[in-house]
Structure formats: structure tokens, C-alpha cells
KOLZA-430661 format. One record per residue: residue in three letters; residue number from 0; x, y, z of N, C-alpha, C in turn. Coordinates in Angstrom, 1 decimal, decimal comma. Layout:
N
+------+-----+--------+--------+--------+--------+--------+--------+--------+--------+--------+
: type : seq :    n_x :    n_y :    n_z :   ca_x :   ca_y :   ca_z :    c_x :    c_y :    c_z :
+------+-----+--------+--------+--------+--------+--------+--------+--------+--------+--------+
:  Ala : NUM :      X :      Y :      Z :      X :      Y :      Z :      X :      Y :      Z :
...
+------+-----+--------+--------+--------+--------+--------+--------+--------+--------+--------+
# end
This chain:
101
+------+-----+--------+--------+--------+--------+--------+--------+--------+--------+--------+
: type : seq :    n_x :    n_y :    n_z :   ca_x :   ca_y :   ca_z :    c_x :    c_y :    c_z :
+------+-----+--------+--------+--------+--------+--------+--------+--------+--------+--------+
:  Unk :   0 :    0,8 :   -1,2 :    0,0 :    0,0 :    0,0 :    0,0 :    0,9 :    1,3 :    0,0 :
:  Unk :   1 :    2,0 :    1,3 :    1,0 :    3,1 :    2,5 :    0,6 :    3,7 :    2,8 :   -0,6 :
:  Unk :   2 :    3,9 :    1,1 :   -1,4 :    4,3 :    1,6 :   -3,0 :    3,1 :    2,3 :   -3,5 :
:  Unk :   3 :    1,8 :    1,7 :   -3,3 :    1,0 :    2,6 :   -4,3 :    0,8 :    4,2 :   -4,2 :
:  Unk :   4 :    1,2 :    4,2 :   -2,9 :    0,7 :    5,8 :   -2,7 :    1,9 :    6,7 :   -3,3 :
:  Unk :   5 :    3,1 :    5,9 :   -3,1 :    4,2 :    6,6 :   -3,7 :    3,8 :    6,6 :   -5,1 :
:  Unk :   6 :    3,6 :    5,9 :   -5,9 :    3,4 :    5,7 :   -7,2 :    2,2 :    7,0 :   -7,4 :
:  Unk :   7 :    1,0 :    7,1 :   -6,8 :    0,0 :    8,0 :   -7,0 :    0,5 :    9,3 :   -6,8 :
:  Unk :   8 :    1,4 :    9,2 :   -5,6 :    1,9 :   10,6 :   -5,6 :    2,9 :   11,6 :   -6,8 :
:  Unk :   9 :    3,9 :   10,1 :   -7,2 :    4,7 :   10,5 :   -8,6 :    4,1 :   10,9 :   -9,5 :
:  Unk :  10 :    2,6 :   10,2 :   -9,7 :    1,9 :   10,7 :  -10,9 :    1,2 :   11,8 :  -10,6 :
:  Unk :  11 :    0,7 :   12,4 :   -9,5 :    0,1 :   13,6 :   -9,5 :    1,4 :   14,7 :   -9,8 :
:  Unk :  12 :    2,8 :   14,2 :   -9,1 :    3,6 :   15,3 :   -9,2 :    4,5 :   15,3 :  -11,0 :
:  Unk :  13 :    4,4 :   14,5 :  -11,5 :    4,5 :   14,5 :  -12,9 :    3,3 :   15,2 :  -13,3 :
:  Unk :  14 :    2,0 :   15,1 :  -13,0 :    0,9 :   15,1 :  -14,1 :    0,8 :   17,1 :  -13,6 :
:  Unk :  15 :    1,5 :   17,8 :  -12,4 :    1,6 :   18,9 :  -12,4 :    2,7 :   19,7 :  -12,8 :
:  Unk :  16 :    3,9 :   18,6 :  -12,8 :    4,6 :   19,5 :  -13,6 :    4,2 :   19,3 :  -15,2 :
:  Unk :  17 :    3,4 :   18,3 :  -15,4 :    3,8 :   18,2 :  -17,0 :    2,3 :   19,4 :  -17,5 :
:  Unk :  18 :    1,5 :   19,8 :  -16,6 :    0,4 :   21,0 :  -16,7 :    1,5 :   22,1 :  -16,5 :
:  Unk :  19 :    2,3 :   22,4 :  -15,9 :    2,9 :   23,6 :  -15,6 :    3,6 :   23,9 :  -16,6 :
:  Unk :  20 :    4,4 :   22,9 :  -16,9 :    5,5 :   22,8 :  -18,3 :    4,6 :   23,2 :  -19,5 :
:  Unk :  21 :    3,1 :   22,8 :  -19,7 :    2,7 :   22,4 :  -20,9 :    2,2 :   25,0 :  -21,0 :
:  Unk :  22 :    1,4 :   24,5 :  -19,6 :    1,1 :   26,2 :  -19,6 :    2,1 :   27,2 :  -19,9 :
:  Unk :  23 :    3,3 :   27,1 :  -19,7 :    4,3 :   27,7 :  -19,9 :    4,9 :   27,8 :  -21,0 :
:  Unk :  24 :    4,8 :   26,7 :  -21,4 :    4,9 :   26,9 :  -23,1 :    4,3 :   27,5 :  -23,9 :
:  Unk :  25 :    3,0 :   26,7 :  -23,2 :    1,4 :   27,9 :  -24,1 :    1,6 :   29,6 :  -24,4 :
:  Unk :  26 :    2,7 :   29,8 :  -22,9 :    2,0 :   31,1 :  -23,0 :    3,4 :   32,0 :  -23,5 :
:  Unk :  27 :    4,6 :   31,2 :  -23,8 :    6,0 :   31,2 :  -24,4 :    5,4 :   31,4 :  -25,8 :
:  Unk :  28 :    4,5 :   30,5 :  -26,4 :    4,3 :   30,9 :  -27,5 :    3,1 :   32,1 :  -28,1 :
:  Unk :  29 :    2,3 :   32,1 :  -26,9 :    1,5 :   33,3 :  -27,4 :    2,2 :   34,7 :  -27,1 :
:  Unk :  30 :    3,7 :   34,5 :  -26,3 :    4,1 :   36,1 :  -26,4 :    5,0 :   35,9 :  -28,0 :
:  Unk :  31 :    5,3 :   34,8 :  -28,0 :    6,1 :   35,4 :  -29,2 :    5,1 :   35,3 :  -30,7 :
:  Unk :  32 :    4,1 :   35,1 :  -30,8 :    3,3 :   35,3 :  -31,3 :    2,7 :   36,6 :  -31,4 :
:  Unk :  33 :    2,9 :   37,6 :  -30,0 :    2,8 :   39,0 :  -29,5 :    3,5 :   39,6 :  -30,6 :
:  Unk :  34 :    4,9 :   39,2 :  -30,1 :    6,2 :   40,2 :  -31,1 :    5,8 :   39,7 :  -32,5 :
:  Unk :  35 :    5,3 :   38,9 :  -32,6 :    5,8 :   38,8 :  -34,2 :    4,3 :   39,3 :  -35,5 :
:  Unk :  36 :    3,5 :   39,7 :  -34,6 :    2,5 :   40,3 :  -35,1 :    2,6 :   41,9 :  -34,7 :
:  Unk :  37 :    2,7 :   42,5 :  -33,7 :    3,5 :   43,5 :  -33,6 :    4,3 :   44,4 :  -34,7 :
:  Unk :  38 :    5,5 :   42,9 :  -35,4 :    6,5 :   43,2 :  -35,7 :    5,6 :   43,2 :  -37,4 :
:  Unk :  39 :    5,0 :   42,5 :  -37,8 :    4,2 :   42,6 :  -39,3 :    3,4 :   43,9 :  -39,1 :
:  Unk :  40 :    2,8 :   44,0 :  -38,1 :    1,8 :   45,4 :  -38,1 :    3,1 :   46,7 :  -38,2 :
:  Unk :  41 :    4,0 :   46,3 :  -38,0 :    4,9 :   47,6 :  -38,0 :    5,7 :   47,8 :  -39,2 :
:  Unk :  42 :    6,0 :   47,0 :  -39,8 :    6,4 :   46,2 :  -41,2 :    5,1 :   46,7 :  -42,4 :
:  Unk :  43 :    4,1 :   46,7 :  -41,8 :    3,1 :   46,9 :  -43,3 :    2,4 :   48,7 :  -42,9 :
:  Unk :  44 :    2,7 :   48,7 :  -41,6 :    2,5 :   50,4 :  -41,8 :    3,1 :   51,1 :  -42,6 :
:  Unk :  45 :    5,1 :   51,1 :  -42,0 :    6,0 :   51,5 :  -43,1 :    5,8 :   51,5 :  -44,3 :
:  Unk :  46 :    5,0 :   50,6 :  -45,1 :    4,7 :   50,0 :  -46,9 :    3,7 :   51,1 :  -46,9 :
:  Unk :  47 :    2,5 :   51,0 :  -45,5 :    1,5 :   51,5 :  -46,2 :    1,9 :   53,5 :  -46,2 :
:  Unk :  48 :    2,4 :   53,6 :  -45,3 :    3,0 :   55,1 :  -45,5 :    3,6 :   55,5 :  -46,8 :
:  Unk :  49 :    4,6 :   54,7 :  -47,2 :    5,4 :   54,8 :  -48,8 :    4,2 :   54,9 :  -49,4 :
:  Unk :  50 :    3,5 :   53,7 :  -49,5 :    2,2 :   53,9 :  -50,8 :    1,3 :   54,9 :  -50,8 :
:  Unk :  51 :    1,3 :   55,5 :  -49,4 :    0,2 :   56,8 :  -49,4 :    1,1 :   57,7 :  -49,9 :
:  Unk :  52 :    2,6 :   58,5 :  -49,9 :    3,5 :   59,3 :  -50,1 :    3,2 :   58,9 :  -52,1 :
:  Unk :  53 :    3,5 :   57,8 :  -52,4 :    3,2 :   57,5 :  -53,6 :    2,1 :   57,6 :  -54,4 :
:  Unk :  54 :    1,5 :   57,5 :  -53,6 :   -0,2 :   57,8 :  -54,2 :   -0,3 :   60,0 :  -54,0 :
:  Unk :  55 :    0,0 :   60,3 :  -53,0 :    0,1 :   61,9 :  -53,0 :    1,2 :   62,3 :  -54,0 :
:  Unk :  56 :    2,3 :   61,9 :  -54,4 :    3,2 :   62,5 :  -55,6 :    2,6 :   62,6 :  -56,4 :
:  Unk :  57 :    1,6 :   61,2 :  -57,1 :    1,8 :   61,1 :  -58,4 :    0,1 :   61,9 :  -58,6 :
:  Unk :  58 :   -0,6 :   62,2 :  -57,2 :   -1,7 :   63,1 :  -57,2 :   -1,2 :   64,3 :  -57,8 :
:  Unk :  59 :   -0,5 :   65,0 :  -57,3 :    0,0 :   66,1 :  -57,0 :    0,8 :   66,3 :  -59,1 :
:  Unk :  60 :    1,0 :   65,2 :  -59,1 :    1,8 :   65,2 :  -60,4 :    0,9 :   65,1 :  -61,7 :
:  Unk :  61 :   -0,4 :   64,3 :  -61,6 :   -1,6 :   64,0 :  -62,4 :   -2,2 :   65,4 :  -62,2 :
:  Unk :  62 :   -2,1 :   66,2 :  -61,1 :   -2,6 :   67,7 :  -61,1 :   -2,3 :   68,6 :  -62,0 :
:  Unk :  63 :   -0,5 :   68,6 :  -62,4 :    0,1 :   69,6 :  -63,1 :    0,5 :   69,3 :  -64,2 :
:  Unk :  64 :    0,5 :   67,5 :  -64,6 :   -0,1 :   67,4 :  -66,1 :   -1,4 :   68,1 :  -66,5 :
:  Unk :  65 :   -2,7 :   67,6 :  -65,9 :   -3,6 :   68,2 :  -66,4 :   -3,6 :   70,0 :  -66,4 :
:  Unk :  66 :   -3,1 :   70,9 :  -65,9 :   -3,0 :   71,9 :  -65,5 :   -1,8 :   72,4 :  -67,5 :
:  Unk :  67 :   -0,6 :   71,5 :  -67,5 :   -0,1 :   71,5 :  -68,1 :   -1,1 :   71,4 :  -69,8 :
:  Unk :  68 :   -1,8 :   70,3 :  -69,2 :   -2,5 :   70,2 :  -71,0 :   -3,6 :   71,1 :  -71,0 :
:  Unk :  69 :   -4,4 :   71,6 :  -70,2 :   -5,3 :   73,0 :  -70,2 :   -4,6 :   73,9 :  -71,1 :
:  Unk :  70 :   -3,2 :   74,2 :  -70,6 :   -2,6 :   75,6 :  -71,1 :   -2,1 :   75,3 :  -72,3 :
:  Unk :  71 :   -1,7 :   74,4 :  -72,5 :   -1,4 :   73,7 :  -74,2 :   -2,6 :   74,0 :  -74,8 :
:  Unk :  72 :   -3,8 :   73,6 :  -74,6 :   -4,7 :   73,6 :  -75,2 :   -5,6 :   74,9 :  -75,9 :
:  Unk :  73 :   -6,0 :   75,7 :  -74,7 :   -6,1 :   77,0 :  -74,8 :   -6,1 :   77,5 :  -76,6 :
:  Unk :  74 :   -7,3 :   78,4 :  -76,5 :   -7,6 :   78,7 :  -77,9 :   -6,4 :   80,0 :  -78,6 :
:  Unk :  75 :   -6,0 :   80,6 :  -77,2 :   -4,9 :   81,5 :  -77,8 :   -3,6 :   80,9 :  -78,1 :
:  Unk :  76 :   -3,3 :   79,5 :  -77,4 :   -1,8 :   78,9 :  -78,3 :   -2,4 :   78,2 :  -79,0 :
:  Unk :  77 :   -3,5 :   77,9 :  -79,6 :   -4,0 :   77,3 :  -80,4 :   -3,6 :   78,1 :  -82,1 :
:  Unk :  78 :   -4,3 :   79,3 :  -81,9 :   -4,3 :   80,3 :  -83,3 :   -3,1 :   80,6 :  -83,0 :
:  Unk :  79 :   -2,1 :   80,7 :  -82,2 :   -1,0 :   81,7 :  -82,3 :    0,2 :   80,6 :  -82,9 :
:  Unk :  80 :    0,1 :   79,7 :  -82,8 :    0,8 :   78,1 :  -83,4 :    0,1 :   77,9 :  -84,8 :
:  Unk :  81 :   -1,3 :   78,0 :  -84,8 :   -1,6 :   78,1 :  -86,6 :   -0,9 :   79,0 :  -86,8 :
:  Unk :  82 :   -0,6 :   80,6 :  -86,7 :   -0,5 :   81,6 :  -87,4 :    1,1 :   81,5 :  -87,7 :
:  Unk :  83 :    2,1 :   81,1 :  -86,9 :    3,5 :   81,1 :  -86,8 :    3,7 :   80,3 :  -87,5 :
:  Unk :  84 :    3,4 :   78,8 :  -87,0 :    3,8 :   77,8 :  -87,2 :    3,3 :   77,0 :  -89,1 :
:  Unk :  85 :    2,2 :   77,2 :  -89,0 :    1,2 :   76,9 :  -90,3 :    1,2 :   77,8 :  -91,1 :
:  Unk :  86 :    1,5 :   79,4 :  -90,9 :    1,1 :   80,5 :  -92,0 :   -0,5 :   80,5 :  -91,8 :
:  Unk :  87 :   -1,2 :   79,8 :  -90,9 :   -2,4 :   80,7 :  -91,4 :   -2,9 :   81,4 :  -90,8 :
:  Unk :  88 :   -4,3 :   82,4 :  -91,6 :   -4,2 :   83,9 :  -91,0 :   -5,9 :   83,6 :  -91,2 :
:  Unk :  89 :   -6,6 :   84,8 :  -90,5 :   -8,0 :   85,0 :  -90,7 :   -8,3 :   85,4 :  -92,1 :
:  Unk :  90 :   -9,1 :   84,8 :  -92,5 :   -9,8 :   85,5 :  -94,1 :  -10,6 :   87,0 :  -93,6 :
:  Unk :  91 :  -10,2 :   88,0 :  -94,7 :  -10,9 :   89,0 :  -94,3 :  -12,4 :   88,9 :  -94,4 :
:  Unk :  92 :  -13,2 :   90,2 :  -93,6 :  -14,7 :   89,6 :  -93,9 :  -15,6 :   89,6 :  -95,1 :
:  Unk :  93 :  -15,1 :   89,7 :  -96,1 :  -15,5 :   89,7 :  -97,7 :  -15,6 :   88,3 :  -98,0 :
:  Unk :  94 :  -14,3 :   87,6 :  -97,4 :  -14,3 :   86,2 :  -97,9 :  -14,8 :   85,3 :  -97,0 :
:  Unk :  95 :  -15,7 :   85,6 :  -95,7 :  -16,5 :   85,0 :  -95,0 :  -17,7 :   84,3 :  -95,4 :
:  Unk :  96 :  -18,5 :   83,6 :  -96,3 :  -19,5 :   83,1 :  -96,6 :  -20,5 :   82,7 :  -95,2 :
:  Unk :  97 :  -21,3 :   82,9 :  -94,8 :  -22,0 :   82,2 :  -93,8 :  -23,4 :   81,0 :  -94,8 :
:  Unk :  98 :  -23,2 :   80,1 :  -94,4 :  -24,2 :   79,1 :  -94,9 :  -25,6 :   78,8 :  -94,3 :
:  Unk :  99 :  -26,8 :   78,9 :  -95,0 :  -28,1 :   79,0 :  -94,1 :  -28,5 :   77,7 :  -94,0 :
:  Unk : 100 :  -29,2 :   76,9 :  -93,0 :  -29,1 :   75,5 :  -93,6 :  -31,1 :   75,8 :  -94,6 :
+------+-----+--------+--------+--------+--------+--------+--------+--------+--------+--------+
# end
């Protein structure tokens, strides 16, 4: 009867260390599971900061193209690039025909 109780007792004191060991590990891996999500959340901010800076350049740059082709466009460098560039000129108002439909 003294061996069994020794025996019951070995197993209770195994069956707490092997709960203690087992919780301690659990909880070994949920910190490093801490850091390492942590460490991707801090990892994809950086990205996402660049891609907002990237996305505001090429705003900022799609602004002053379009700003750029307005002024290209414009009906005064329009005729003033015919008149230089092409020779051509306004017909005087004699040679104006208007058409009635």
C-alpha cells in the first residue's frame, strides 16, 4: 500500500509538472506570437506610409499634367501656333461666306 501511494503521488507530481511545463509553453508561444504580429503590423505600416506618399506625388503630379494640358490647349496657343507655325491667318470679312441650312 506504501508503494502505491508513492506511485499515485509520482503521478500527481509528474501530471503537475507536465500542466505547468505544458502552460508555460502555451503562454511562451502566445508572447512570441505578440512580437511577431507586432512586428508585421509595423512592417506593413512602413509599406503602407510609402504607398500613401506614392499615391500623393503622383496626385500632386496628375494635377500639373492636367494643368499643363489646359494651357497647351487654350484657344490663344491654339491660333498663335496656326499663325506662326502653319502661315495661317484670318480670311478677311469679304471672304466670310456664312451658310443657311
Amino acid at each position: 500500500m506504501a508503494n502505491n501511494s508513492k506511485t499515485s503521488r509520482l503521478a500527481l507530481l509528474n501530471s503537475r509538472y507536465f500542466r505547468g511545463g505544458l502552460l508555460t509553453a502555451a503562454v511562451l508561444a502566445s508572447a512570441l506570437a505578440v512580437v511577431y504580429a507586432k512586428y508585421e503590423s509595423r512592417k506593413l505600416f512602413v509599406e503602407l506610409q510609402s504607398l500613401q506618399k506614392t499615391r500623393d506625388d503622383m496626385a500632386i503630379e496628375w494635377g500639373q499634367l492636367q494643368l499643363e494640358q489646359s494651357t497647351w490647349a487654350t484657344h490663344g496657343r491654339i491660333e498663335g501656333t496656326a499663325r506662326t507655325t502653319l502661315g495661317m491667318i484670318s480670311p478677311p470679312p469679304e471672304a466670310v461666306v456664312i451658310v443657311k441650312p
